[in-house]
C-alpha positions as CSV (number, residue, x, y, z in Angstrom):
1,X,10.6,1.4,-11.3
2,X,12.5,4.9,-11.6
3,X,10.7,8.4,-12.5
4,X,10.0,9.7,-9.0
5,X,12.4,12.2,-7.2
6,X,13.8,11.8,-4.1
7,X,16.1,13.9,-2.2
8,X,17.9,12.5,0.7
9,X,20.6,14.3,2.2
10,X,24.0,13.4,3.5
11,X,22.4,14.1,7.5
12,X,19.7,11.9,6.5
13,X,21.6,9.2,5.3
14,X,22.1,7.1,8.2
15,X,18.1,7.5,9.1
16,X,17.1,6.8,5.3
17,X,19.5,3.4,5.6
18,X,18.2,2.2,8.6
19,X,15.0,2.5,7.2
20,X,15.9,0.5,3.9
21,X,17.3,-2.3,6.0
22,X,14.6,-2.6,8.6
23,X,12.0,-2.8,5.2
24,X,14.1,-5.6,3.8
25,X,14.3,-7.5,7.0
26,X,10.4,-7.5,7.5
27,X,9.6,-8.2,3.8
28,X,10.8,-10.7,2.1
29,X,9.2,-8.7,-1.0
30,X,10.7,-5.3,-0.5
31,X,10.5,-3.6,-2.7
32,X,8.4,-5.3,-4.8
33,X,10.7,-5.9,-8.0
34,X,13.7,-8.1,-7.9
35,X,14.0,-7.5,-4.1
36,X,17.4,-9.8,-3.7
37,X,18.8,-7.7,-7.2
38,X,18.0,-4.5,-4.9
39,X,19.2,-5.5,-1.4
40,X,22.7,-6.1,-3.7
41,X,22.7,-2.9,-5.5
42,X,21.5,-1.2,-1.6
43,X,24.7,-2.6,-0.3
44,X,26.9,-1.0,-3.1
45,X,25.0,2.3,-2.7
46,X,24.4,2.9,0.9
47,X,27.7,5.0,0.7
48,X,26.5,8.4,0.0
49,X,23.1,10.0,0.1
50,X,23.7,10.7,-4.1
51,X,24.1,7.4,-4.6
52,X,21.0,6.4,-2.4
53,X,19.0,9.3,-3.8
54,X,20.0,7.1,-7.5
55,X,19.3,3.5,-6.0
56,X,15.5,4.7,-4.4
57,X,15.2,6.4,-7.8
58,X,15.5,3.0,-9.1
59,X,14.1,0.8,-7.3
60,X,11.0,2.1,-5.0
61,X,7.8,3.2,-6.3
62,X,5.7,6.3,-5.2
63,X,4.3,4.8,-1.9
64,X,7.7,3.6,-1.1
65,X,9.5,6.8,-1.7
66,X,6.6,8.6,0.2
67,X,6.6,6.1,3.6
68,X,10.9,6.6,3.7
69,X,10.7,10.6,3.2
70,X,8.5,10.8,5.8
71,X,10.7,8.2,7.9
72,X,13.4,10.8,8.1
């Protein structure tokens, strides 16, 4: 996916992860490429909001990164 900025910040990061999860948990799909490849590399990165910031990078597209900035 990749080429979109986000910005999450370390007080965010507990919002932006709760978000993440609740997404996987209704859609099997989320988010839209390799969703099981992602879920792994979410658990790995859910650590810090740099490493989160890198993983939505990554893996979400526009809409995606749009619908969890305005989540938090």
């Amino acid at each position: 996916m990749g080429s979109r900025k986000i910005s999450i910040k370390e007080s965010e990061l507990s919002q932006a992860c709760d978000y993440i999860r609740s997404q996987f948990a209704a859609h099997s799909w989320w988010p839209c490429e390799q969703p099981g490849e992602a879920k792994r590399e979410f658990n790995l990165m859910q650590g810090s909001a740099t490493a989160l910031n890198v993983w939505c990078e990554k893996w979400l597209n526009v809409q995606q990164c749009q619908k969890l900035e305005k989540s938090i």
